[in-house]
VOGUZA-452535 format. One record per residue: residue number from 1; x, y, z of N, C-alpha, C in turn. Coordinates in Angstrom, 3 decimals. Atoms other than C-alpha are relative to their C-alpha. Layout:
BEGIN
   lokol       n_xx       n_yy       n_zz      ca_xx      ca_yy      ca_zz       c_xx       c_yy       c_zz
     NUM          X          Y          Z          X          Y          Z          X          Y          Z
...
***
This chain:
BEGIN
   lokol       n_xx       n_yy       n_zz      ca_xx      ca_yy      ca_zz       c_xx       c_yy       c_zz
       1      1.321      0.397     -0.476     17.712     -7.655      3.300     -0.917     -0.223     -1.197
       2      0.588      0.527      1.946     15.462     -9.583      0.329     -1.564     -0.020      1.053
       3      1.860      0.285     -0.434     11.641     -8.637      1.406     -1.106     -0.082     -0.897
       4      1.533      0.246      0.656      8.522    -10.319     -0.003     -0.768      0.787      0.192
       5      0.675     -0.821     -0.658      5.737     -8.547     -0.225     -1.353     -0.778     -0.684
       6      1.246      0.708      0.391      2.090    -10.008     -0.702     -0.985      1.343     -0.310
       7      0.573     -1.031      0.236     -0.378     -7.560     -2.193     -1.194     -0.807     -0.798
       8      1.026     -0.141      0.660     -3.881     -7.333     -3.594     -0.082      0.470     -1.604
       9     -0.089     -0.255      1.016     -3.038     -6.664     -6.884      0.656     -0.698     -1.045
      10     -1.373      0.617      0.609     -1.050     -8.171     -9.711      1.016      0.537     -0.549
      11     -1.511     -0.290     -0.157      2.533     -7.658    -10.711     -0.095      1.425     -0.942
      12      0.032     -1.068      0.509      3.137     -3.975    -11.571     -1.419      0.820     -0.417
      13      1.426     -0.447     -0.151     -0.525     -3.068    -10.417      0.382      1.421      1.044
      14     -0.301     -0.965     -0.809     -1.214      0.035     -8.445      0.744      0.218      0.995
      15     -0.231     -0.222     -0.837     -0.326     -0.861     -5.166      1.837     -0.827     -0.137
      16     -1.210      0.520      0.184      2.710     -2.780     -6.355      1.192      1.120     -0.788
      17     -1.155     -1.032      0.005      4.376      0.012     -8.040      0.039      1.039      0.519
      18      0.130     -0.788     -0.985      3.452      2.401     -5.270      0.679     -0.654      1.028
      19     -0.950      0.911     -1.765      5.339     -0.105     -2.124      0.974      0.101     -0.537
      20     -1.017      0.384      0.553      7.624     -1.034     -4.386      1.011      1.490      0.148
      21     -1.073     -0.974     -0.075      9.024      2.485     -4.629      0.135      0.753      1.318
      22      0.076     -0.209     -1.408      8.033      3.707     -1.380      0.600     -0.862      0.786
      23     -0.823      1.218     -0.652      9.828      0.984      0.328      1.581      0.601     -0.574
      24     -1.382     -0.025      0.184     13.287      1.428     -1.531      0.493      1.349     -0.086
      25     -0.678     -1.545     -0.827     13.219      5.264     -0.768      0.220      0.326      1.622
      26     -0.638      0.180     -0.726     13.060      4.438      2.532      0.967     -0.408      0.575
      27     -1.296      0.957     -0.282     15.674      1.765      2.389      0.724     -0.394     -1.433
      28     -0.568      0.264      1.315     17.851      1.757     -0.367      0.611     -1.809     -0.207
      29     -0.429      1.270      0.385     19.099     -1.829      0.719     -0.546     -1.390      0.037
      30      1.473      1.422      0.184     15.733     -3.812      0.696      0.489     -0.249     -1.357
      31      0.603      0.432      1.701     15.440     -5.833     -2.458     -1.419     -0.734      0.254
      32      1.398     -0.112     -0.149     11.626     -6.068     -2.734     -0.281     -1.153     -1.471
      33     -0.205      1.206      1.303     10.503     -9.369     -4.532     -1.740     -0.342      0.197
      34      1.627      0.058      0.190      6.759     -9.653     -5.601      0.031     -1.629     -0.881
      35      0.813      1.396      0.986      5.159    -13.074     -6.599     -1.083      0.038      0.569
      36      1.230     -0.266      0.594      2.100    -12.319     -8.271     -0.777     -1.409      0.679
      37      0.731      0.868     -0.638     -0.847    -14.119     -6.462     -1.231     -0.470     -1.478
      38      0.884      0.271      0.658     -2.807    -14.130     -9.677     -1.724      0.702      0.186
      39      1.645     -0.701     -0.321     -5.831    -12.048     -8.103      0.114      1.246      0.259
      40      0.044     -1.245     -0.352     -6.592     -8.714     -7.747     -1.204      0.655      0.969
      41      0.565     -0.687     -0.753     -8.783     -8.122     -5.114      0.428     -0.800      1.787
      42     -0.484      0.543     -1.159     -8.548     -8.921     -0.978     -0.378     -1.155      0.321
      43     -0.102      1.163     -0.124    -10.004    -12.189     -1.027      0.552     -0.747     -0.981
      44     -1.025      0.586      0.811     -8.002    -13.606     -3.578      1.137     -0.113      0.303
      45     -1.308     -0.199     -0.828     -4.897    -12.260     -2.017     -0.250     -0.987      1.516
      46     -0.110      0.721     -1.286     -6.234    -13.737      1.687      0.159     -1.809     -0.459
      47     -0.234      1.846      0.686     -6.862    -17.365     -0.305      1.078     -0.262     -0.240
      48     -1.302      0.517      0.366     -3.437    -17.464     -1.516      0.995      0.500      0.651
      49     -1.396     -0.604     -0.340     -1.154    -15.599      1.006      0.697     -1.237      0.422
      50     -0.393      1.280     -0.687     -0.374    -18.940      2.701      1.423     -0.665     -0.725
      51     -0.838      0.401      0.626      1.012    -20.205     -0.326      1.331      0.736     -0.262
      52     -0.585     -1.006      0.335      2.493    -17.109     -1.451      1.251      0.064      1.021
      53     -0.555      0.205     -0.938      4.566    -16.763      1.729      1.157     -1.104      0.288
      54     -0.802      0.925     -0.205      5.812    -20.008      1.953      1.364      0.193     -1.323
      55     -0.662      0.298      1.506      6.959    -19.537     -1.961      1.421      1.253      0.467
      56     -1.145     -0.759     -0.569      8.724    -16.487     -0.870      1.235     -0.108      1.142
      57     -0.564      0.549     -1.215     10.165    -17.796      2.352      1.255     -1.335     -0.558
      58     -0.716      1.679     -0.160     11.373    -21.255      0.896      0.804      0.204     -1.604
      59     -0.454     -0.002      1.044     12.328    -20.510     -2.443      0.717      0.750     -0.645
      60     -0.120     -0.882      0.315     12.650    -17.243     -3.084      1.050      0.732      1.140
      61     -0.659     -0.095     -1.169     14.875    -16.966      0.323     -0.292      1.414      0.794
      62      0.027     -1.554     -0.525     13.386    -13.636      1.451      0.118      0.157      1.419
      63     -0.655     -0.124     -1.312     14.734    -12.390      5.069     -1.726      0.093      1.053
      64      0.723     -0.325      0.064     11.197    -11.165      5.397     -1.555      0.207     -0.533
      65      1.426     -0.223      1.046      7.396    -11.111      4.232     -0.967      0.850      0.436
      66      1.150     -0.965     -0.583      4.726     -8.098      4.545     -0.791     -0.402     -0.976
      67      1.416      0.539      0.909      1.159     -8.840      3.688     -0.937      1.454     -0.086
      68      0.441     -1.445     -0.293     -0.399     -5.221      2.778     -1.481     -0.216     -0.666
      69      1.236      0.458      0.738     -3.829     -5.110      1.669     -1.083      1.526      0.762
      70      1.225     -0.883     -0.306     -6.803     -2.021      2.140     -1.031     -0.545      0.553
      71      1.461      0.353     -0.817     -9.517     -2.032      4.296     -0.858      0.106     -0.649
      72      1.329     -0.195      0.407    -11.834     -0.889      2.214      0.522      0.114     -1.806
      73      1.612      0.396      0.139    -13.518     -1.982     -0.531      0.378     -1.398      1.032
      74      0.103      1.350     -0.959    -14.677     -4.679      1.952     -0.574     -1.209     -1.276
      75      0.247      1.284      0.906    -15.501     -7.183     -1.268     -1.463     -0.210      0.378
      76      0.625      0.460     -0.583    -18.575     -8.067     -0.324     -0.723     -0.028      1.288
      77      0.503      0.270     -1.482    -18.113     -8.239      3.235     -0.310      1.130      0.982
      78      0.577     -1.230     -0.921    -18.355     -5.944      6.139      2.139      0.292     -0.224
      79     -1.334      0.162      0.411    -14.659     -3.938      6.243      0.503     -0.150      1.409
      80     -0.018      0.396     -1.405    -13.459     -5.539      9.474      1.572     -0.227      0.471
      81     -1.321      0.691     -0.027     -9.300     -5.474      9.959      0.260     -1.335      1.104
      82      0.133      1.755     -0.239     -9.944     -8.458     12.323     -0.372     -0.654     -0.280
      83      0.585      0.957      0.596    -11.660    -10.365     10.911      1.157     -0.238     -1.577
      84     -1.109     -0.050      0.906     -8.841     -9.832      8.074      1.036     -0.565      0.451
      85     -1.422      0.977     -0.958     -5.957    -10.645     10.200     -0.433     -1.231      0.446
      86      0.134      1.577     -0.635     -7.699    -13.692     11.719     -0.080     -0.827     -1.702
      87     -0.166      0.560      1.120     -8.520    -14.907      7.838      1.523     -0.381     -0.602
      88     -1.337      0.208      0.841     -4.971    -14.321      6.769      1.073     -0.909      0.980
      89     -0.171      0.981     -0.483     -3.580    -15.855      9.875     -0.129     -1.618     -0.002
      90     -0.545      1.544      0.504     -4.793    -19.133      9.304      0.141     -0.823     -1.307
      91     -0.706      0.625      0.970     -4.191    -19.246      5.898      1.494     -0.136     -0.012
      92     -1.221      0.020     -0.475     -0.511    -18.602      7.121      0.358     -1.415      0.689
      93      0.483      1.200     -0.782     -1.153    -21.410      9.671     -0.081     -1.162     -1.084
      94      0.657      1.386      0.538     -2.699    -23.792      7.538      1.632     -0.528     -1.398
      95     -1.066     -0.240      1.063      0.995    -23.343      4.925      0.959     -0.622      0.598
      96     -1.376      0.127     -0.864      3.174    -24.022      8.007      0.895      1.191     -0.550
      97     -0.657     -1.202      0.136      4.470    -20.401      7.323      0.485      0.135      1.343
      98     -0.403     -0.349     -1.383      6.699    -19.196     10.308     -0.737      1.480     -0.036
      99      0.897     -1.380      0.321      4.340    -16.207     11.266      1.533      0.970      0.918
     100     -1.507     -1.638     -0.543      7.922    -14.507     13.004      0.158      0.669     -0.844
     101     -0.257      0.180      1.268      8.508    -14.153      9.688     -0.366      1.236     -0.979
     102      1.221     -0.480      0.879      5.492    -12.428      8.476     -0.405      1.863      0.683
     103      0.973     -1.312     -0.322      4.234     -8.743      8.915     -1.388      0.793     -0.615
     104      1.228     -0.517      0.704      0.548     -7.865      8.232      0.061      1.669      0.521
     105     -0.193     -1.510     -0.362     -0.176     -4.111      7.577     -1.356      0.252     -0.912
     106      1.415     -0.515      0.449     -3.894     -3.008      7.025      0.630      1.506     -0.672
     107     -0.077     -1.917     -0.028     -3.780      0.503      5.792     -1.235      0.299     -0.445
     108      1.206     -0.588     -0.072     -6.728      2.431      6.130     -0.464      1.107     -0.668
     109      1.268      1.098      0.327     -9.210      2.697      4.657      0.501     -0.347     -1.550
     110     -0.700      0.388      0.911     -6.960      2.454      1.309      1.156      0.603     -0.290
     111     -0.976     -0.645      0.014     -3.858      3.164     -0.337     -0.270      1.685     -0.200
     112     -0.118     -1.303     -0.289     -4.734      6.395     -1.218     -0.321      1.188      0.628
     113      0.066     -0.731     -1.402     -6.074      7.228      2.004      2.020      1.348      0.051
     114     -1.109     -0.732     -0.228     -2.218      8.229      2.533      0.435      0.950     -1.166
     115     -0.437     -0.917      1.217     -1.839      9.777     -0.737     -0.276      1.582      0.086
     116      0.980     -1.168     -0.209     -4.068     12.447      0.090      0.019      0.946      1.643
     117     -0.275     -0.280     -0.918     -3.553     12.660      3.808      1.057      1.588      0.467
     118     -0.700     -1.321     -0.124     -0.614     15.855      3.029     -0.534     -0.008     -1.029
     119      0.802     -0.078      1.154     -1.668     17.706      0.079      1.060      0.501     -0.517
     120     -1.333     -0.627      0.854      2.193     18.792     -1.152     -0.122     -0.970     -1.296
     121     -0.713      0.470      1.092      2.678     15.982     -3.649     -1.191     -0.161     -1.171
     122      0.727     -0.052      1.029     -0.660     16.103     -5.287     -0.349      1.242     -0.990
     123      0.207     -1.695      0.523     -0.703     19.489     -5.697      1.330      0.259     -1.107
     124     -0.521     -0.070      1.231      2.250     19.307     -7.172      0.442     -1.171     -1.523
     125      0.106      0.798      0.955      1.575     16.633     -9.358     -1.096      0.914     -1.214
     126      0.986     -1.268      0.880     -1.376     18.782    -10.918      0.606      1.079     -0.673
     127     -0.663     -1.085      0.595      0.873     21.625    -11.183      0.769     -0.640     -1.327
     128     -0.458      0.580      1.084      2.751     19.564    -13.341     -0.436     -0.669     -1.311
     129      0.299     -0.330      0.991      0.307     18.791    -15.628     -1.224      0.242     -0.438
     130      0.865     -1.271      0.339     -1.415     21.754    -15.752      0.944      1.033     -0.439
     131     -1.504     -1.374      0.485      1.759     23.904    -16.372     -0.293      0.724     -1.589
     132     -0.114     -0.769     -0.401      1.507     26.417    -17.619     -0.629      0.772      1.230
     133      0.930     -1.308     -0.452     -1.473     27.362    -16.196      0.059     -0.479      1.764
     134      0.042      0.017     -1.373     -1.791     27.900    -12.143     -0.817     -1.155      0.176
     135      0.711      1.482     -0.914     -3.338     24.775     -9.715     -0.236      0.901      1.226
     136      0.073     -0.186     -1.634     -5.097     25.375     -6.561      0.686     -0.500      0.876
     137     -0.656      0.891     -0.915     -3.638     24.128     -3.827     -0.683     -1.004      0.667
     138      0.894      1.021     -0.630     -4.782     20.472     -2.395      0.844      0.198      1.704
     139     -0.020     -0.142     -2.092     -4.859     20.989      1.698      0.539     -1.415      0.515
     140     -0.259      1.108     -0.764     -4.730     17.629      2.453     -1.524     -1.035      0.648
     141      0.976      0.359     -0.253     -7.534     15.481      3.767      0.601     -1.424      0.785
     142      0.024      1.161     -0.734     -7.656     12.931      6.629     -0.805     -0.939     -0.292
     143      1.452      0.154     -0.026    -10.705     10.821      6.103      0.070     -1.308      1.080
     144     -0.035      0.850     -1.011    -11.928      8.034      8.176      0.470     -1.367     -0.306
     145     -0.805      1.453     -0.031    -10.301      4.026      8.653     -1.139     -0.747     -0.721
     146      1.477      0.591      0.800    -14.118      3.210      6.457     -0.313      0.880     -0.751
     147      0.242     -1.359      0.682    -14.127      6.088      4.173      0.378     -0.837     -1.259
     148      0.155      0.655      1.501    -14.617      4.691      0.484      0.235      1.714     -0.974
     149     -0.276     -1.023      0.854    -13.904      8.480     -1.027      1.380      0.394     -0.161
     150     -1.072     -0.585      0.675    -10.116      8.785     -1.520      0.179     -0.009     -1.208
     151     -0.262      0.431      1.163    -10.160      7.767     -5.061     -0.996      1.389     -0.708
     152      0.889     -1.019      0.394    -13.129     10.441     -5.499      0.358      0.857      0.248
     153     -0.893     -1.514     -0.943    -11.118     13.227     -3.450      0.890      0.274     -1.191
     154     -1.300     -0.321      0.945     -8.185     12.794     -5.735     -1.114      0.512     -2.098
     155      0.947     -0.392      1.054    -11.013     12.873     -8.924      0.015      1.404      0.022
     156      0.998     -1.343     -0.282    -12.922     15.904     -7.622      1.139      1.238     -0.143
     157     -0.882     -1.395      0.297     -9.259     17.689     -7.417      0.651      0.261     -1.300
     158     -0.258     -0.024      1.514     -8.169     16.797    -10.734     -0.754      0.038     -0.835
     159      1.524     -0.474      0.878    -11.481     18.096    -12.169     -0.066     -1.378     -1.032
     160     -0.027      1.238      1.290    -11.569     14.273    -14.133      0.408     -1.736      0.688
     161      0.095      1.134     -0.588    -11.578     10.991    -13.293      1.477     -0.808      0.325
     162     -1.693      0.317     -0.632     -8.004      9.697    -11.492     -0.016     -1.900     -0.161
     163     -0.688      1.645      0.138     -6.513      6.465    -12.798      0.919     -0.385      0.458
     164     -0.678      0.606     -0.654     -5.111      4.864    -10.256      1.530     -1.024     -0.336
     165     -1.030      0.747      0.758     -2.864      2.347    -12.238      1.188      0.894     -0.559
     166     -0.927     -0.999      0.427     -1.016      5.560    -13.922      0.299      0.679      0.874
     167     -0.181     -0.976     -0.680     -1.342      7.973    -11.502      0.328     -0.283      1.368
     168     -0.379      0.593     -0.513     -1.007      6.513     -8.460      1.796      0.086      0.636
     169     -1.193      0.220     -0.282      2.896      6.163     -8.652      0.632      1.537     -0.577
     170     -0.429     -1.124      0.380      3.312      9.293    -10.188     -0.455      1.392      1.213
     171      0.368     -0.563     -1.362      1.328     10.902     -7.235      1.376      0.025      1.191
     172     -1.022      0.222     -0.726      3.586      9.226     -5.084      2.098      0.320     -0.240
     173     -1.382     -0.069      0.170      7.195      9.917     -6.753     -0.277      1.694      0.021
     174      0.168     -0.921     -0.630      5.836     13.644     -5.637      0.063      0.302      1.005
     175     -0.255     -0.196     -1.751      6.643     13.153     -1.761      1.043      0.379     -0.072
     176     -1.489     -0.641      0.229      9.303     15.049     -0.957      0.046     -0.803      1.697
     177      0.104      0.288     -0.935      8.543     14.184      3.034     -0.695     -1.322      0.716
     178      0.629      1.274     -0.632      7.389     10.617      4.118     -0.124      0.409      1.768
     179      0.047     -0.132     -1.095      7.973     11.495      7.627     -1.545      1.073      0.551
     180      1.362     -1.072     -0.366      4.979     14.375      7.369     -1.155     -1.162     -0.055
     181      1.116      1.464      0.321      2.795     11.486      5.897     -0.193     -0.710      1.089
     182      0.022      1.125     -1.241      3.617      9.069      8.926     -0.497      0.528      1.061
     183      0.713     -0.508     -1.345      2.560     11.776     11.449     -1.242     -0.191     -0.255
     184      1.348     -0.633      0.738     -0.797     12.642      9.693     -0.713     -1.543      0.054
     185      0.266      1.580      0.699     -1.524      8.420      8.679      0.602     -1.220      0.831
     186     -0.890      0.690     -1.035     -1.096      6.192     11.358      0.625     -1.587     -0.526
     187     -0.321      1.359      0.807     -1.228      2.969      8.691      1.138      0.136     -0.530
     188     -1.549     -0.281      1.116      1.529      4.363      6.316      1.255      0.075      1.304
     189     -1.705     -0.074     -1.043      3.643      5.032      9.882      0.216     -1.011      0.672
     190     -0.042      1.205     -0.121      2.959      1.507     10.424      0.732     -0.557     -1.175
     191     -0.505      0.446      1.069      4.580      0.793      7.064      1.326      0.256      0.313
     192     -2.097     -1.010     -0.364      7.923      3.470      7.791      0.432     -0.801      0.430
     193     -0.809     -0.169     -1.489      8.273      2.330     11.065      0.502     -1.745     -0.462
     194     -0.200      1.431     -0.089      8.365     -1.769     10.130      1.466      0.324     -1.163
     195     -1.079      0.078      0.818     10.783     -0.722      6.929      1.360      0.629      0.410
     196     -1.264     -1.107     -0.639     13.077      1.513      9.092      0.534     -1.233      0.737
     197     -0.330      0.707     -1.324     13.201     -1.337     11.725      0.974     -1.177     -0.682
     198     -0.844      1.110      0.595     14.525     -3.970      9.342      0.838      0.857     -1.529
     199     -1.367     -0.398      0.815     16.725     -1.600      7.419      1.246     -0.022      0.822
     200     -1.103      0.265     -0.985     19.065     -1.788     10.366      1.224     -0.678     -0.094
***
């Protein structure tokens, strides 16, 4: 199974080496094929999924294409996941993309909404480098599908400002349980559940 994946970022950006590995621990027999849109934020990505898509689809022969992208920062706009899906729709549309094809997946209100959602892998990411010395323990935190503070949550626990680009994937190669995540995060069990379905 060869799946595209369209993202808000560019190649070996946060959210690209966070799917990227999250994806092939769920399914060891995805091959996960990124072409870089050239933009890094969500309207840049919505302007060019069209193309993007097709490139993957027609060229790149992928079985599959997911379009992932955060709700929030809203760019500008208001953060509206319809008004998102209808944008990215007819840039799909307007490509002659087969939308069978295609799977959009908001996740709320960003990626590291889910990061944070259990608090095992950050905690022990800290522990790790804080070692020797003891780490509190991070609980976990739900927040809301418009909540602009995961990036500040993860700060506030690492007494220092959290760089996403580094940390990020290193956060994440700390899950021991995806399945706890998917209960807790109904976006990320929108992610599982589509990569489980076409690991089949």
């Amino acid at each position: 199974m060869k799946l595209g994946l369209i993202l808000e970022c560019p190649k070996q950006g946060t959210d690209h080496q966070v799917y990227e590995y999250v994806i092939q621990k769920l399914c060891r027999d995805i091959e996960v094929i990124v072409v870089p849109s050239g933009s890094t934020n969500k309207p840049g990505m919505i302007a060019k999924c069209g193309e993007i898509a097709k490139t993957l689809i027609d060229a790149e022969h992928c079985d599959r294409v997911a379009i992932l992208w955060d709700l929030i920062p809203a760019w500008g706009g208001t953060a509206c996941r319809k008004d998102d899906v209808e944008a990215i729709i007819n840039n799909l549309n307007a490509a002659n993309v087969d939308l069978a094809k295609v799977k959009l997946i908001c996740i709320e209100p960003e990626l590291e909404g889910w990061l944070i959602v259990e608090g095992t892998a950050l905690t022990k990411y800290k522990t790790g480098i804080c070692h020797p010395h003891p780490v509190k323990k991070f609980n976990g935190v739900k927040l809301s599908a418009k909540s602009d503070f995961s990036k500040k949550t993860i700060s506030k626990y690492l007494e220092r400002r959290y760089n996403d680009i580094t940390e990020a994937i290193r956060i994440a190669k700390n899950i021991d349980d995806f399945d706890k995540i998917a209960r807790k995060h109904e976006t990320f069990a929108r992610l599982k559940d589509f990569i489980e379905e076409i690991c089949r």
